[in-house]
ROKE-38439 format. One record per atom (N, C-alpha, C): z, x, y. Coordinates in steps of 0.05 Angstrom, whole numbers, plus 5000, padded with zeros to 4 digits. Example, Ala and Ser with C-alpha at 12.3 -4.5 7.8 and 13.67 -1.06 7.14 Angstrom:
REM residues 2
515652644886 515652464910 515652644934 514252574955 514352734979 515752585001 
//
This chain:
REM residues 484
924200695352 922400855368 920000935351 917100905363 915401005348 915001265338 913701385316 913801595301 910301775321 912002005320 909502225340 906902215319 905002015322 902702105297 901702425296 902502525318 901602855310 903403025297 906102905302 909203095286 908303245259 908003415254 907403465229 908603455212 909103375179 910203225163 912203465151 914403475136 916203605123 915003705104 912803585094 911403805069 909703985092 908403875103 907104155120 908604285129 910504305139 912004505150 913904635130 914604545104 915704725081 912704865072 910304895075 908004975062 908105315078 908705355105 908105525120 910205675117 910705885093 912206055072 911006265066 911306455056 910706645042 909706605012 908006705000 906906674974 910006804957 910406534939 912006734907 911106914893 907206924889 906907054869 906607354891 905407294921 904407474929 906607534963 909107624961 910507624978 909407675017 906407785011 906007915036 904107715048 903507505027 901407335029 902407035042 901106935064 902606625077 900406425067 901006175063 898505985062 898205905097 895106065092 894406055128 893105735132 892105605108 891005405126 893105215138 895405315121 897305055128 898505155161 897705465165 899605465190 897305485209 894805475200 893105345218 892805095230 893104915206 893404655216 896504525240 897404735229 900504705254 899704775274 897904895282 897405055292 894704975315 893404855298 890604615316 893204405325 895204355306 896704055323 898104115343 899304325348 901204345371 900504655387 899504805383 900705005396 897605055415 898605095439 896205115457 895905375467 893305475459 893405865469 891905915496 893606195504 891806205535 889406305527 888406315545 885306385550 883306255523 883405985524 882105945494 881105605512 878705625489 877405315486 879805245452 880305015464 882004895447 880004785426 878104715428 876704555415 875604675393 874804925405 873405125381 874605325369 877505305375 878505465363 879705255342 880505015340 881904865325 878604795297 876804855314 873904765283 874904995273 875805285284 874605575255 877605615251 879905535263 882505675248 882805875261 885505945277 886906185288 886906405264 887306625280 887306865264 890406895260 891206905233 895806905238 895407175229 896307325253 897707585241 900307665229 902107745216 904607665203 905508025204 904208255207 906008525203 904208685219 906508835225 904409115243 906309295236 904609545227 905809825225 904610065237 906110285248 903510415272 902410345295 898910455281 897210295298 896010085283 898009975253 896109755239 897609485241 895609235236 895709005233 895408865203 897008735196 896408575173 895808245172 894508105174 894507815173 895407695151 894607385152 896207325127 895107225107 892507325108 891307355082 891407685061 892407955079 893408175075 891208325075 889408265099 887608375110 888608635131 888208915127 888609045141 887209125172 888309165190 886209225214 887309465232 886409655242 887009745257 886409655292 888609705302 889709505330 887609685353 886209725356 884809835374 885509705407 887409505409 887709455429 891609475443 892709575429 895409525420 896309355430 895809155415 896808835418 894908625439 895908815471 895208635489 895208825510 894109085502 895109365520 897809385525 898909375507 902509365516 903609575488 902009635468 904709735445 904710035439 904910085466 904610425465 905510655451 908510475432 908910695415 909010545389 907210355382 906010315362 908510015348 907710015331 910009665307 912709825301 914109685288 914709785261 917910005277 917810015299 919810215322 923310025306 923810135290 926210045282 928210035309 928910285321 930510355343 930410175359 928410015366 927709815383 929609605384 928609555350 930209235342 933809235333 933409595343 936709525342 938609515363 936009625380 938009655405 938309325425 935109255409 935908955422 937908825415 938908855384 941208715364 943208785376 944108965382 946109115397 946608925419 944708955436 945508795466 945408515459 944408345439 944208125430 947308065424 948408205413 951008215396 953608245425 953008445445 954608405466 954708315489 952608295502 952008085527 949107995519 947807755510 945307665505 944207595531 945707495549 943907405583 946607315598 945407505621 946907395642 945607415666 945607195684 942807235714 944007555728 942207625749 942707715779 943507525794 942707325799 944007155819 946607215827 948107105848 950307125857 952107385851 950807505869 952707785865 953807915843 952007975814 951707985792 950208145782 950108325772 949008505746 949908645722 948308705705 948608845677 948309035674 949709175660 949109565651 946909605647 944309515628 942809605622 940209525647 941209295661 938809295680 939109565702 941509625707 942309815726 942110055715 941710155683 941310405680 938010385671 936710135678 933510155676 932510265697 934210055722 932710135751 932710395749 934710545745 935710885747 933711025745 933310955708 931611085692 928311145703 927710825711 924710795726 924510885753 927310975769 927111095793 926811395782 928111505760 927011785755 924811825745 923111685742 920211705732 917311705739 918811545764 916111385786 916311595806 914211625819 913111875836 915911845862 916812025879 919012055891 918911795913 916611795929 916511455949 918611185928 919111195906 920611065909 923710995891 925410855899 928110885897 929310615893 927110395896 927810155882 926709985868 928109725856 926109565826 927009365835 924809145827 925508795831 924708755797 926008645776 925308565752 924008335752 922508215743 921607975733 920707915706 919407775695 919307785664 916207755655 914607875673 912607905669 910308045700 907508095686 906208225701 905408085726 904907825710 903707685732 906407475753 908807485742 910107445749 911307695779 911007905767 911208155784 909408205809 906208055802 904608055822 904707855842 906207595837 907007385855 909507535873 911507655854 913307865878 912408015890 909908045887 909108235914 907608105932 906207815931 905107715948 907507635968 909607545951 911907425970 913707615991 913807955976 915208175987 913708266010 910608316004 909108436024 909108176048 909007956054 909007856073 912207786082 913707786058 916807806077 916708076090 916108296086 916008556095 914808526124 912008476131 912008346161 913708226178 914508006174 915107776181 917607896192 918608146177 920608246181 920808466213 918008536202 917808756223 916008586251 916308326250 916108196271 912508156270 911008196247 908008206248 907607966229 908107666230 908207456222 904707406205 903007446229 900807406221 898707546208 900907816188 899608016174 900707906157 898607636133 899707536109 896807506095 895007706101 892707756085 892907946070 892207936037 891508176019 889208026004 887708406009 886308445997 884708515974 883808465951 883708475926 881108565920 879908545884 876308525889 876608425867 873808455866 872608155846 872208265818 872708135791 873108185774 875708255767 877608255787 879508465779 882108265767 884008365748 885308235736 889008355746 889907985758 892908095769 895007875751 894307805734 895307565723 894507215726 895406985714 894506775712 896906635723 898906635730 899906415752 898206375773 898706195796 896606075820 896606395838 899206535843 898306685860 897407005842 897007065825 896707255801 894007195803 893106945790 890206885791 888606895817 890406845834 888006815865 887607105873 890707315871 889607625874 887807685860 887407605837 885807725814 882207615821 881407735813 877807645820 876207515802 877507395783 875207295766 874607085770 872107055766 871206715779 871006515758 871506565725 871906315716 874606225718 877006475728 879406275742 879206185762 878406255778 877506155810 877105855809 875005765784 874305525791 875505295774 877705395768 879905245754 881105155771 882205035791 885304995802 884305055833 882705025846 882005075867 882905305878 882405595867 883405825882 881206055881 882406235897 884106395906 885806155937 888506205928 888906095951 889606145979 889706025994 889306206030 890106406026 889006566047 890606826055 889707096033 887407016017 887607245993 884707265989 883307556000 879807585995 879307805987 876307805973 876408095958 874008225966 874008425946 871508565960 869408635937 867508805926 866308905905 868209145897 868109145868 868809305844 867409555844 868809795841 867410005834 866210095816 864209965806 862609925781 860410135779 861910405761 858310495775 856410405753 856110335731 854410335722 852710025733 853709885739 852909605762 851509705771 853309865796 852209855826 851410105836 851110365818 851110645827 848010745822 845810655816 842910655817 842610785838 841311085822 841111205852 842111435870 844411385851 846611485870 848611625849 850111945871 851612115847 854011905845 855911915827 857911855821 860311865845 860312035851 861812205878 861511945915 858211905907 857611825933 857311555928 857711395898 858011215897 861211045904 862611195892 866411235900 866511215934 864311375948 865911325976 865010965985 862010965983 861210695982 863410465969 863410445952 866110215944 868210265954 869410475963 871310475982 871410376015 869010426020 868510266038 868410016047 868009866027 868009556035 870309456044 872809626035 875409556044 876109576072 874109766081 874709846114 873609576121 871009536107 869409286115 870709016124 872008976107 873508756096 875308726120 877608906122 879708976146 878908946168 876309046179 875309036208 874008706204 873308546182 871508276184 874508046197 876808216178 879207916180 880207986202 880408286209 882808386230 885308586212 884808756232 887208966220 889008816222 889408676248 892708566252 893408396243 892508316214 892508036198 892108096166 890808426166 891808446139 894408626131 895708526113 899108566101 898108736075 896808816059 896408956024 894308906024 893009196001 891409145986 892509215957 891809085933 891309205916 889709295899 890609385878 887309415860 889109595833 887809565809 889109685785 887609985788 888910155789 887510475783 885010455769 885310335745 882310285729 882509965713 881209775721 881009565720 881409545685 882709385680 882409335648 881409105636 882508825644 881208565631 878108565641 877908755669 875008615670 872408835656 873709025637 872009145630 872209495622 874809595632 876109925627 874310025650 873310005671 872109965696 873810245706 872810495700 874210725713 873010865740 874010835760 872610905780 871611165783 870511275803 869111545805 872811665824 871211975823 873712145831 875212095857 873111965882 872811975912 874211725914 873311535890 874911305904 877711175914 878811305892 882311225909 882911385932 882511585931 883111775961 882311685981 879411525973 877711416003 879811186000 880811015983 882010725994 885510886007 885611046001 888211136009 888111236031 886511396040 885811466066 885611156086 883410986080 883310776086 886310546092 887710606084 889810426079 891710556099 891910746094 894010926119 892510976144 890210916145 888910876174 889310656193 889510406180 889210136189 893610016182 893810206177 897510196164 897709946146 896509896126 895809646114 898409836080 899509626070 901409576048 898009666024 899309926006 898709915982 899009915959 898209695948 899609585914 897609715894 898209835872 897109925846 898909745830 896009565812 897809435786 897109575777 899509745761 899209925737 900909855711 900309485712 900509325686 899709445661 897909565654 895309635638 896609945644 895910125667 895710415669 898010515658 900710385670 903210505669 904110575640 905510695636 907710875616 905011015602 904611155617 903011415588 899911295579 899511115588 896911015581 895011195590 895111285617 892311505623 893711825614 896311775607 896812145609 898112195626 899011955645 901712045652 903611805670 905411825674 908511655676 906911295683 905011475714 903511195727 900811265733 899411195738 896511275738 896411315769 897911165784 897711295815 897711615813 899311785800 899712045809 897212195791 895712015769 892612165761 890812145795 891011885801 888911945817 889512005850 892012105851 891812175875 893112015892 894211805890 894211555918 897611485910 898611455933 901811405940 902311055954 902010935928 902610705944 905510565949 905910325956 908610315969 909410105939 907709975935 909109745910 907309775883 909309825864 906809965841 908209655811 906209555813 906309385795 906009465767 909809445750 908809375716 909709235702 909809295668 910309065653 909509235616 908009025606 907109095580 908309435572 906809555578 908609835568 911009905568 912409845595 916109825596 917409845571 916309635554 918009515523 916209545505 914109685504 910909725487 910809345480 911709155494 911308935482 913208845462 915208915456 916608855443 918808585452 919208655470 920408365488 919208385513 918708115526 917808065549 919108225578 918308265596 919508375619 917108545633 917808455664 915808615679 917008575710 915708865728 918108815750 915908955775 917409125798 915509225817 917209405824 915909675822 917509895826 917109875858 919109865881 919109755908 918810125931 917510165941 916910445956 919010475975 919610695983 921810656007 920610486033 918410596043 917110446066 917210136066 918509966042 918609696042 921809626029 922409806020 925009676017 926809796039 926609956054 928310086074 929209806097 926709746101 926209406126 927309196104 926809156074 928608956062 931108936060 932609186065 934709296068 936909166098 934809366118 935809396137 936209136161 934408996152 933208856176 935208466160 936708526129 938108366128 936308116122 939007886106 937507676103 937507586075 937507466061 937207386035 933507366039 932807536004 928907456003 929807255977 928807125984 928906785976 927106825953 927306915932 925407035903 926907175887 926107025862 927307145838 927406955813 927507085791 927006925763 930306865742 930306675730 932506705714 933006945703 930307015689 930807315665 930207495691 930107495713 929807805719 933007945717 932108205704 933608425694 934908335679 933408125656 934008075625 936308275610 939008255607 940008465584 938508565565 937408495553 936808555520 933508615530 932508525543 929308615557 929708895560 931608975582 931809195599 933409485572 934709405557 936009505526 932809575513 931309465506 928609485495 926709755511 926809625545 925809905560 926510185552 929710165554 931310385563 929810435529 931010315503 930010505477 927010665476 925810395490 921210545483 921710815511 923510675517 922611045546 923911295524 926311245515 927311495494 925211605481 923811385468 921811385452 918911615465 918011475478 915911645491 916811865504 919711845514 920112255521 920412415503 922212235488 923412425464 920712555448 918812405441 915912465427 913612585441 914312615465 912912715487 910212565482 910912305483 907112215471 905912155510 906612255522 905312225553 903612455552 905412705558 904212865550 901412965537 902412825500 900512845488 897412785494 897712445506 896112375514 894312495532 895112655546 895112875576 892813095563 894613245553 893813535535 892113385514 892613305494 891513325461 889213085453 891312855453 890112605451 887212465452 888512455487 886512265510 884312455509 883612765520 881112875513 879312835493 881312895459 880212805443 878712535436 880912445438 878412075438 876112095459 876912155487 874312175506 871912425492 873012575477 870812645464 868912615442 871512355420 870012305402 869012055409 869911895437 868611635440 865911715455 865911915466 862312025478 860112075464 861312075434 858912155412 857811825405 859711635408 857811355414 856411285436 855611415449 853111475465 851011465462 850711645433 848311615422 847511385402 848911215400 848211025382 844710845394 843310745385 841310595396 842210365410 844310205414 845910065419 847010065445 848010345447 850610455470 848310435500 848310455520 847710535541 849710725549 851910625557 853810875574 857210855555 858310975557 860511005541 863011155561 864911155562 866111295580 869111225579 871211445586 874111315579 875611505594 877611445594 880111525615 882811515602 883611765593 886711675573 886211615544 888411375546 887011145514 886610895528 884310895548 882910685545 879510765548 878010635536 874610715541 873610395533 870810495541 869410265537 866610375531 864210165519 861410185519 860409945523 857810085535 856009735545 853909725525 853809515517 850709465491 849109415507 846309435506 844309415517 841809375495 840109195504 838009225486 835609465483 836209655502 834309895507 834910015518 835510375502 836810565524 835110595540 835510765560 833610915572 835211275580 833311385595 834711665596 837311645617 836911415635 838411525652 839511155654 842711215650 844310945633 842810755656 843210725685 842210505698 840110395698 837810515678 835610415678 834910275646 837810245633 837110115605 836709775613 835609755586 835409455593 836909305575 837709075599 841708885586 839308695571 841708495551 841308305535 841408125559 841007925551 841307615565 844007525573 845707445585 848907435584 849407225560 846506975565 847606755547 847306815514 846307025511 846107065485 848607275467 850807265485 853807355475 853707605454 852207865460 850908045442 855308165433 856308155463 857908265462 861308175432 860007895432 861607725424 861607705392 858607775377 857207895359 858408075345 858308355363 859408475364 862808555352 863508385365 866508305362 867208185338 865508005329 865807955306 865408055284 863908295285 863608545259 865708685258 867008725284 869308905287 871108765268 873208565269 874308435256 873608445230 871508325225 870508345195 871108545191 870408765204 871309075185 873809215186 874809095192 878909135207 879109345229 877809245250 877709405267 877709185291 879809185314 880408995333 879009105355 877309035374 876209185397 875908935411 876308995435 875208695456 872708705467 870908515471 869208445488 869008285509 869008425531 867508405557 865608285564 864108195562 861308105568 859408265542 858008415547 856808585536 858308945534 859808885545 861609145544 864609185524 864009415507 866109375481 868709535492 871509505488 873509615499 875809695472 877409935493 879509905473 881410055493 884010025473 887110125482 889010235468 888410445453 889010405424 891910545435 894410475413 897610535419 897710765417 900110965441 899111195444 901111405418 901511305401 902511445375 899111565360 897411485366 895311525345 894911815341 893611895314 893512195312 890012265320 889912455321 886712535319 885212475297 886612465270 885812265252 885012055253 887311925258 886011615256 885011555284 884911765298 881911715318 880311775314 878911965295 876912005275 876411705255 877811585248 878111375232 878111215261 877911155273 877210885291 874510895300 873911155308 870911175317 869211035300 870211235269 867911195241 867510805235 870010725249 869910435241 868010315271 868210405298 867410275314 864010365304 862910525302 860710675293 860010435268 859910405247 859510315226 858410055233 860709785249 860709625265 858909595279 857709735302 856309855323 853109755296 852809945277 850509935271 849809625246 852509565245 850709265231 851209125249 852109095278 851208895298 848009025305 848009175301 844209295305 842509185292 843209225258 842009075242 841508835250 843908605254 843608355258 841808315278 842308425298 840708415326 837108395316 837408635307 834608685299 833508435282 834908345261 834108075254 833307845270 834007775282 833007555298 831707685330 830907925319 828607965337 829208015376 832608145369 832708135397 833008385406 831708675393 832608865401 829409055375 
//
């Protein structure tokens, strides 16, 4: 049989070790080059990432990162918005060892479950606002958001309303990357991947005020974007739409925090027309805004509350749909096998990981914290980047915030003037951050973060001083080639 010309050779793969002289130190080019040969990353041009070399991170402690050159960074994003109570959680990795050591996996299927999936559901039924009393596991977010495309229209079908298999979504908004994750979700460079959104799934505009609020108070901009939903419902037919969803405050497409009016107006909205409402609170959930789920910050009671990443701060995979009574009562009652479900849903050793990070975050009261101490503080030391020459608007919710670069403030943020899109100011940007060990994402022109909710007021003093520093030699640079 012929030999794989890409296999990589036994010396390259004994090379990708730890340094003798320098134990903390890896030879990265060699696990780069493993790395251009086989391993394919999401959201990436393959091509350009294989010319500059993956970034190998090898340790996290806290809120820090070490690579493997023993470059320090602080995680301004924790991880992937998921590591809420920071690396390094010993308790974690024992309780997974533990369940590793006495049941490693066993399905739901066939009339079957495990202790720890059954004392998760418990746990997450005492947590989640009182509407609801049941959990579907799956092993991810976007995996979780396909169980609700499939639940919300078995949920009709049930109650005899067949042709209510429309939900409604908006644009920009992020529900995951499988076919039906991606088609809820609004972004249009997935859209035009794979031919989707597919039937049955349309959105509306984003509550963007710094976009779309020219003009207009904050307040009266929230009822307007709530509106389009009515829009939307009366264009397809009430009697044909089944859900809407929408994340409490959008995260991949930007930390997009709505004004005060708006969930109330989509909630009012939704119980008018009796339409199914989903919050992914992938991103919001466990303590991220300050409390359990971000539904009960802003007010709105929906029936299917999508999570994931925080459950386990990321430590092992798993993500599920906390189910409302108004939809599991008819799943219940009305009988039937729902024809859905994953090998790992209600993972042993996944659901062992939950049950430890929830100890974790009560026992430390870091929800709370975030509530009272924290989350104010950062929203107050992230508003003093405001004034940077750079900043236009700045703004945050919990531990997440964001800023938009602009090439020219002005007094009043909607009238600054943006860079060019094609000229990637934001991306620039991003790359100072890094350089200076400081992880922040870019958006377009809009800088973000998520930082893990262990952080002190310190080293949120120490994140600013690094985003700040950052901030002003992307200025510099800017100013060099004459674009600002």
């Amino acid at each position: 049989m012929a030999s794989n010309p890409l296999a990589p050779s036994a010396a390259l793969v004994a090379s990708v070790k730890q340094s003798a002289a320098q134990p903390a130190l890896y030879d990265t080019a060699a696990i780069q080059k493993l790395d251009s040969a086989h391993y394919l990353h999401p959201f990436t041009d393959f091509q350009d990432l294989n010319a500059k070399g993956a970034r190998v991170m090898v340790r996290g402690d806290g809120i820090y990162l070490w690579d493997s050159q023993g470059k320090k960074l602080l995680d301004g994003m924790s991880g992937l918005w998921c590591v809420n109570v920071g690396y390094g959680r010993t308790s974690i990795s024992e309780a997974v060892y533990r369940q590793m050591e006495t049941l490693p996996f066993y399905n739901s299927f066939f009339n079957t479950t495990n202790v720890p999936a059954v004392l998760l559901a418990a746990k997450l039924v005492a947590l989640a606002p009182p509407q609801f009393n049941h959990v579907f596991f799956t092993g991810s977010g976007s995996e979780a958001n396909d169980t609700n495309l499939r639940m919300v229209r078995r949920y009709w079908d049930l109650l005899g309303q067949p042709e209510r298999h429309t939900v409604i979504s908006r644009h920009n908004s992020y529900h995951g990357s499988t076919v039906a994750g991606a088609s809820l979700g609004g972004m249009d460079g997935m859209h035009a991947q794979g031919g989707l959104p597919i039937p049955g799934i349309v959105h509306i505009g984003q509550p963007n005020y710094f976009e779309g609020g020219k003009g207009m108070t904050e307040d009266a901009f929230g009822l307007l974007a709530a509106s389009w939903l009515e829009q939307k419902i009366l264009e397809v037919g009430a009697d044909k739409v089944a859900a809407f969803i929408g994340e409490p405050v959008q995260g991949a497409g930007g930390v997009l925090i709505p004004p005060a009016t708006y969930w109330p107006e989509i909630q009012r909205i939704c119980d008018k027309y009796g339409i199914l409402l989903i919050a992914d609170e992938v991103i919001c959930g466990f303590g991220r805004l300050g409390k359990w789920f971000a539904s009960e910050l802003f007010g709105i009671k929906p029936d299917l509350i999508t999570f994931a990443k925080g459950v386990t701060s990321g430590y092992i995979p798993l993500g599920g749909v906390l189910v409302g009574d108004r939809v599991a009562d008819v799943l219940i009652a009305k009988g039937g096998d729902f024809n859905h479900g994953f090998t790992y849903s209600g993972h042993p050793v996944a659901c062992a990981a939950a049950l430890e990070n929830i100890r974790i975050l009560e026992d430390e009261k870091l929800v709370q914290k975030v509530f009272d101490d924290t989350g104010p503080y950062l929203k107050e030391r992230f508003a003093t980047l405001g004034t940077h020459p750079l900043v236009g608007f700045a703004d945050s919710c919990g531990f997440v915030a964001g800023l938009n670069l602009v090439r020219k403030k002005a007094a009043e943020a909607h009238d600054c003037e943006l860079f060019d899109a094609g000229q990637g100011v934001g991306m620039i940007c991003r790359g100072y951050m890094f350089g200076n060990g400081m992880i922040m994402r870019a958006v377009g022109d809009r800088m973000i973060i998520a930082p893990p909710l262990v952080m002190s007021r310190a080293q949120i003093d120490e994140m600013i001083a690094l985003i700040r520093d950052c901030l002003d030699q992307t200025y510099a640079d800017l100013q060099a080639r004459g674009w600002v």
